[in-house]
PDB file of N, CA, C and O in Angstrom:
ATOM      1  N   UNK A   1     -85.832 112.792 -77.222  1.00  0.00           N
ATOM      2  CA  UNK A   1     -85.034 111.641 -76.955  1.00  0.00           C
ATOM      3  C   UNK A   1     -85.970 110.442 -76.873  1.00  0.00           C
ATOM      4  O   UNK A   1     -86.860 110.420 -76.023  1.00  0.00           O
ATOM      5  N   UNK A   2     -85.735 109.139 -77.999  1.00  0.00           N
ATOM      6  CA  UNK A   2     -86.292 108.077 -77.377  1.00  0.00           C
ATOM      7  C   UNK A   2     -85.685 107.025 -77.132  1.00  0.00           C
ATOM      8  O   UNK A   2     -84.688 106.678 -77.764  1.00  0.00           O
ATOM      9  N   UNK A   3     -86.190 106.376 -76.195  1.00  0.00           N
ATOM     10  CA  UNK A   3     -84.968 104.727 -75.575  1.00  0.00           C
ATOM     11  C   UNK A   3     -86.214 104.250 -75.689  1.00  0.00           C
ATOM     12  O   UNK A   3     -87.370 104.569 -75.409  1.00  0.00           O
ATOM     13  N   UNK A   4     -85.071 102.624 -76.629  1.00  0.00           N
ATOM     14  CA  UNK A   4     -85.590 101.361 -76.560  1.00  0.00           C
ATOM     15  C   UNK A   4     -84.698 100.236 -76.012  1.00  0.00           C
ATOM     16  O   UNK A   4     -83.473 100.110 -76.037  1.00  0.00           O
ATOM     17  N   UNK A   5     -85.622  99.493 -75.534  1.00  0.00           N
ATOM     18  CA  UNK A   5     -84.573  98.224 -75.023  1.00  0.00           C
ATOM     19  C   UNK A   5     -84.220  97.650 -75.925  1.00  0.00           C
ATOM     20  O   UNK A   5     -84.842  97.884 -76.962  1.00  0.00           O
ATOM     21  N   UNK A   6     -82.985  96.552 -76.001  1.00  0.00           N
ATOM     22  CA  UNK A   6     -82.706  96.156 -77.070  1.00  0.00           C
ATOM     23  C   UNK A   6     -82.779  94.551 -76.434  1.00  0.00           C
ATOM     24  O   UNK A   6     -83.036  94.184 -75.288  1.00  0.00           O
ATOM     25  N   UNK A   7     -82.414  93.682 -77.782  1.00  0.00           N
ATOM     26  CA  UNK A   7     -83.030  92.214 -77.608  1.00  0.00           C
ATOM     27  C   UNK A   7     -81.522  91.701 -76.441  1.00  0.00           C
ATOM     28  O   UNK A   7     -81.530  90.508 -76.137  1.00  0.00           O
ATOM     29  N   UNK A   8     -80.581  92.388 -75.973  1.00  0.00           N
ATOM     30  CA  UNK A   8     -79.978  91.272 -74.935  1.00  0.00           C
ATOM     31  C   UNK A   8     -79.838  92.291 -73.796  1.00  0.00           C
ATOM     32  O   UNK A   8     -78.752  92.245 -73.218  1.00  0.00           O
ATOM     33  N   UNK A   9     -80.821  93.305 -73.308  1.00  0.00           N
ATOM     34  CA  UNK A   9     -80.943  93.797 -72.843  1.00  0.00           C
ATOM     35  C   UNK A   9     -80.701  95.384 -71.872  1.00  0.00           C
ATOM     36  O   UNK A   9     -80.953  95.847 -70.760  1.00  0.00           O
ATOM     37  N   UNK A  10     -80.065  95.760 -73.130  1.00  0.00           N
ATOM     38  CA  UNK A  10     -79.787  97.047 -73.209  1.00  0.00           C
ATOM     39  C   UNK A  10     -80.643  97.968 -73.342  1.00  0.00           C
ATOM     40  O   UNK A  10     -81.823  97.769 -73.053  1.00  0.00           O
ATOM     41  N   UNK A  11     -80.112  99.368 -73.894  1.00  0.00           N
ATOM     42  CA  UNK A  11     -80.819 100.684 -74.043  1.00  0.00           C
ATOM     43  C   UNK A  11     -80.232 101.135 -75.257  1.00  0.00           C
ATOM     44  O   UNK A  11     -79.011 101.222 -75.385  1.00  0.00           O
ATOM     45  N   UNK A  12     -81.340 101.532 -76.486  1.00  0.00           N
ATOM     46  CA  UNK A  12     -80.993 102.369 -77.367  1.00  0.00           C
ATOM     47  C   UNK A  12     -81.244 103.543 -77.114  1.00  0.00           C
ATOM     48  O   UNK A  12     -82.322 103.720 -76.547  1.00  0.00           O
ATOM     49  N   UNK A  13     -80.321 104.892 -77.436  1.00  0.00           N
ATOM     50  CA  UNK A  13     -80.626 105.993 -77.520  1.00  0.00           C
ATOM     51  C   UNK A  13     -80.751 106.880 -78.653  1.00  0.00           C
ATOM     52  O   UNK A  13     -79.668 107.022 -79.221  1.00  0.00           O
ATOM     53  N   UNK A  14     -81.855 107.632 -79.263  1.00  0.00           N
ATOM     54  CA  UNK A  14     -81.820 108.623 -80.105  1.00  0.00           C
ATOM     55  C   UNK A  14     -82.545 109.969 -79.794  1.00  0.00           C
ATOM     56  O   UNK A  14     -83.069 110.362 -78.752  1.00  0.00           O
ATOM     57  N   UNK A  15     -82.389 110.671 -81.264  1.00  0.00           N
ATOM     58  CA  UNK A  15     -83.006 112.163 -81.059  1.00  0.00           C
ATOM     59  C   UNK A  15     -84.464 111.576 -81.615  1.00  0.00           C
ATOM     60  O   UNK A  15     -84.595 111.533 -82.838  1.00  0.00           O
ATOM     61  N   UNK A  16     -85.363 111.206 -80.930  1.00  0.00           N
ATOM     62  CA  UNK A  16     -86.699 111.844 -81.927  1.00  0.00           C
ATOM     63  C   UNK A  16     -87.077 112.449 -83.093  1.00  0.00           C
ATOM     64  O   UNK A  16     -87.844 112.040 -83.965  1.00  0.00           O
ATOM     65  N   UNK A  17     -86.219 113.857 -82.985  1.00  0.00           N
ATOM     66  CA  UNK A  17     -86.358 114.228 -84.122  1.00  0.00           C
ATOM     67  C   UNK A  17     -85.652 113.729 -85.559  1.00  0.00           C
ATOM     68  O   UNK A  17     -86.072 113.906 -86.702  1.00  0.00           O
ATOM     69  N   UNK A  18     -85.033 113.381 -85.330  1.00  0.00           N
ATOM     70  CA  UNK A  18     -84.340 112.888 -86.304  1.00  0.00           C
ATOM     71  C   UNK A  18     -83.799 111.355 -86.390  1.00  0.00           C
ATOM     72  O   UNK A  18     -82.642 110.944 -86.295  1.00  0.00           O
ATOM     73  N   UNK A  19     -84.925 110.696 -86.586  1.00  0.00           N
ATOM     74  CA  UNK A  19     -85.015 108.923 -86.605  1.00  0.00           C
ATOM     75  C   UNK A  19     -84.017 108.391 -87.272  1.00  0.00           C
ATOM     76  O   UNK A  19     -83.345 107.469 -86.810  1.00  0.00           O
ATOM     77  N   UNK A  20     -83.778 109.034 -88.679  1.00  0.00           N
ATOM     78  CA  UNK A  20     -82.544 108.768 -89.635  1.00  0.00           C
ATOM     79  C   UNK A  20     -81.239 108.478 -89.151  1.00  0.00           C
ATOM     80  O   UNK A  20     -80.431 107.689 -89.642  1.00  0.00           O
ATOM     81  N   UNK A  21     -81.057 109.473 -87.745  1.00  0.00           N
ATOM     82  CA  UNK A  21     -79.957 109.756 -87.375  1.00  0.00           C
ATOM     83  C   UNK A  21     -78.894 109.148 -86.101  1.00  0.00           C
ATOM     84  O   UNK A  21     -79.442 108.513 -85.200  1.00  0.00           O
ATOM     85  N   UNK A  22     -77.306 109.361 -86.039  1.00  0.00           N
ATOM     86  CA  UNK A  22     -77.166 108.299 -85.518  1.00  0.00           C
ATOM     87  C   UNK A  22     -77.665 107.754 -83.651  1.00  0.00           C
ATOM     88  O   UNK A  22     -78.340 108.530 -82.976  1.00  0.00           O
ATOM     89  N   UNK A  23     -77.291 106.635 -83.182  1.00  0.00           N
ATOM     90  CA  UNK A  23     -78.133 106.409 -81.823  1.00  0.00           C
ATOM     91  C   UNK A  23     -76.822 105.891 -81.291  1.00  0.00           C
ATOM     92  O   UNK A  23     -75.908 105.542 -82.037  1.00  0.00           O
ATOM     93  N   UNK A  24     -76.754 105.848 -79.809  1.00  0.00           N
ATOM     94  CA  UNK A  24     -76.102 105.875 -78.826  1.00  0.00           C
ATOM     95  C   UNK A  24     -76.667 104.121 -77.976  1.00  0.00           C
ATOM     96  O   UNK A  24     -77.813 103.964 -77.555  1.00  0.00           O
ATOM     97  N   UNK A  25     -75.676 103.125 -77.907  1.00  0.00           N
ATOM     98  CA  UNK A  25     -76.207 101.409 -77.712  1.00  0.00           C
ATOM     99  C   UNK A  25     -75.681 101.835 -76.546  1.00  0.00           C
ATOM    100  O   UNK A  25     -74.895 102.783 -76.559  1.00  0.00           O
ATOM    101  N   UNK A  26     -76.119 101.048 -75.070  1.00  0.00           N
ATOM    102  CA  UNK A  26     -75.602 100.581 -73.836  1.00  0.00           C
ATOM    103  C   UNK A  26     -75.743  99.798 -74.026  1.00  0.00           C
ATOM    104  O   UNK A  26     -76.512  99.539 -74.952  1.00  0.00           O
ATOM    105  N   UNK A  27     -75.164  98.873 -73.359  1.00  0.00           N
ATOM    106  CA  UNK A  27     -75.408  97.304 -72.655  1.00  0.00           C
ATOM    107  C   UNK A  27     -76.083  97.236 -71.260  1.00  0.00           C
ATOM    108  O   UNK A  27     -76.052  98.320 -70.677  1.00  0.00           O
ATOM    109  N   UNK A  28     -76.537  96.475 -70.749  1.00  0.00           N
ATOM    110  CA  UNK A  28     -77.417  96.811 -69.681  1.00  0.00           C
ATOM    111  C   UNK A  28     -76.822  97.004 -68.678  1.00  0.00           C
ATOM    112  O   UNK A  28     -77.448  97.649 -67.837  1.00  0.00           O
ATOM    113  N   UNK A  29     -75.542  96.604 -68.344  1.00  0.00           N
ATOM    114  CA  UNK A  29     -74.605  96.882 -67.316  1.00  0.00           C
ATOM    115  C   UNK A  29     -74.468  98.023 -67.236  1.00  0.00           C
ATOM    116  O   UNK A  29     -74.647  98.529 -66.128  1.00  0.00           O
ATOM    117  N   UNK A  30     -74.003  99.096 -68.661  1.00  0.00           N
ATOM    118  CA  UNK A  30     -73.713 100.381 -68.823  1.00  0.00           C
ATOM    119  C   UNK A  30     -74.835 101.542 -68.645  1.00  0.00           C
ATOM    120  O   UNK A  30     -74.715 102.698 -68.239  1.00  0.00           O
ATOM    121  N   UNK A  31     -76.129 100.714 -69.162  1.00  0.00           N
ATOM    122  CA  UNK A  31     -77.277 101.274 -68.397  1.00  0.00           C
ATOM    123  C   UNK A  31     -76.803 101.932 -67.262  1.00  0.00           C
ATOM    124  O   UNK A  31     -76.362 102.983 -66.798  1.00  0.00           O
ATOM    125  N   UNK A  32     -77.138 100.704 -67.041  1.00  0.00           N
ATOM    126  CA  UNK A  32     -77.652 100.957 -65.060  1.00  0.00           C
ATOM    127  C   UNK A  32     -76.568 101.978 -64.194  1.00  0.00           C
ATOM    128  O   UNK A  32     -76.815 102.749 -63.267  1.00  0.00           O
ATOM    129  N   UNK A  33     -74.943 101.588 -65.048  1.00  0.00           N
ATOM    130  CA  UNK A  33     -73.947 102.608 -64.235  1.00  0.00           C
ATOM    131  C   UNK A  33     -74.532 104.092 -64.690  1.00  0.00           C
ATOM    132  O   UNK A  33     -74.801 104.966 -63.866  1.00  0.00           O
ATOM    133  N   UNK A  34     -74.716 104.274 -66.370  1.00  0.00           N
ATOM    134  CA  UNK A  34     -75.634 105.283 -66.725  1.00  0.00           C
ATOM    135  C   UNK A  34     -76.206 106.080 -65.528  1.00  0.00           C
ATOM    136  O   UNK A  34     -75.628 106.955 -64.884  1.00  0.00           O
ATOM    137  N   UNK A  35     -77.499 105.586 -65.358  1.00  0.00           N
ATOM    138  CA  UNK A  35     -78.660 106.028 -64.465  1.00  0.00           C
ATOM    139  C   UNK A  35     -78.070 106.243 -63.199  1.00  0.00           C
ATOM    140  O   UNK A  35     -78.320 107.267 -62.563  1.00  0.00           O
ATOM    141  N   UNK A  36     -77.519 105.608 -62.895  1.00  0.00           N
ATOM    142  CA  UNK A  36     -76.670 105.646 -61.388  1.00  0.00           C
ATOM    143  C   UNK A  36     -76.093 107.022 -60.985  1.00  0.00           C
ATOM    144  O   UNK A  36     -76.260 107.665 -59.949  1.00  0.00           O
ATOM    145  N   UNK A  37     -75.086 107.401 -62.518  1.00  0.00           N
ATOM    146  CA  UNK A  37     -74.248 108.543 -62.763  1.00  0.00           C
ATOM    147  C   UNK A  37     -75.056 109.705 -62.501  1.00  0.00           C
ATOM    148  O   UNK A  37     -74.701 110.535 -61.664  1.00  0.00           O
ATOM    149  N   UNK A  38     -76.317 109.836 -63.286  1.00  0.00           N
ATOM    150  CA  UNK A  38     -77.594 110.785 -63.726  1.00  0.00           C
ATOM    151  C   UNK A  38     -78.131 111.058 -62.049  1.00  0.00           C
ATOM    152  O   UNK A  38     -78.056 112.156 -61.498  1.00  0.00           O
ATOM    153  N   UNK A  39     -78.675 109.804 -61.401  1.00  0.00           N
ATOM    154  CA  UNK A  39     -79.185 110.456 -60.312  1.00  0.00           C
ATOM    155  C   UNK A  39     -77.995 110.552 -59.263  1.00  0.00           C
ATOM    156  O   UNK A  39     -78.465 110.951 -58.197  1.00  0.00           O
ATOM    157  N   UNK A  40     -76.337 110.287 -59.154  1.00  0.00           N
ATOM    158  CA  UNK A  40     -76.292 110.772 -58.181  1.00  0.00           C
ATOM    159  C   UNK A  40     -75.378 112.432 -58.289  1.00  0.00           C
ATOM    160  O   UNK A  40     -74.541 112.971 -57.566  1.00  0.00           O
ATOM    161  N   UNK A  41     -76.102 112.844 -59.653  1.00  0.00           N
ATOM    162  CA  UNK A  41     -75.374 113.985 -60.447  1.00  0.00           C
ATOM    163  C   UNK A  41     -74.295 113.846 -60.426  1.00  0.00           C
ATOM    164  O   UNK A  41     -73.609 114.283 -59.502  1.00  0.00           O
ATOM    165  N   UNK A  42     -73.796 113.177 -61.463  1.00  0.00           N
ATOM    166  CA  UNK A  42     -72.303 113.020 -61.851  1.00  0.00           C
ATOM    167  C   UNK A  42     -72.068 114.290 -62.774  1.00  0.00           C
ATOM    168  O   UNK A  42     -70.979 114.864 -62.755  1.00  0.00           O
ATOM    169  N   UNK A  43     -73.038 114.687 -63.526  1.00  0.00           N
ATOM    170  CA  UNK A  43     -73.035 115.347 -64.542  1.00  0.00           C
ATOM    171  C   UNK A  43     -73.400 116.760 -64.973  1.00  0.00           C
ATOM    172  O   UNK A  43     -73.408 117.504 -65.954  1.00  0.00           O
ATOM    173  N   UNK A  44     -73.768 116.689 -63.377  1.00  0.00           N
ATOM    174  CA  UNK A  44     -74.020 118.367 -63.283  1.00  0.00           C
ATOM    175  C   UNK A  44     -73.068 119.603 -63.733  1.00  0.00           C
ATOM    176  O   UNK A  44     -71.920 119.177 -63.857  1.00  0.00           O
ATOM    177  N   UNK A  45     -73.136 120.682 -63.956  1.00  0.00           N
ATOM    178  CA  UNK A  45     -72.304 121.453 -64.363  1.00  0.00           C
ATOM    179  C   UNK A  45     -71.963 122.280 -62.486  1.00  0.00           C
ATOM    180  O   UNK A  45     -71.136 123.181 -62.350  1.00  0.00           O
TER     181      UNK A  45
END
């Protein structure tokens, strides 16, 4: 997986392996709810 910021301040997401392939945009707002979700395990199984 690599993330880049983007120019109005978001997060790009892709596979590494496969650069060609398609990527996943946040906005920086959606970020941050993102990360929020992740650590307060929203997403756990």
């Amino acid at each position: 997986m690599e993330i880049a910021p983007t120019v109005i301040g978001g997060r790009s997401i892709r596979d590494g392996k496969d650069r060609s392939g398609p990527h996943l945009t946040f906005t920086g707002d959606a970020w941050q709810a993102f990360l929020l979700d992740v650590k307060s395990r929203e997403f756990d199984r």
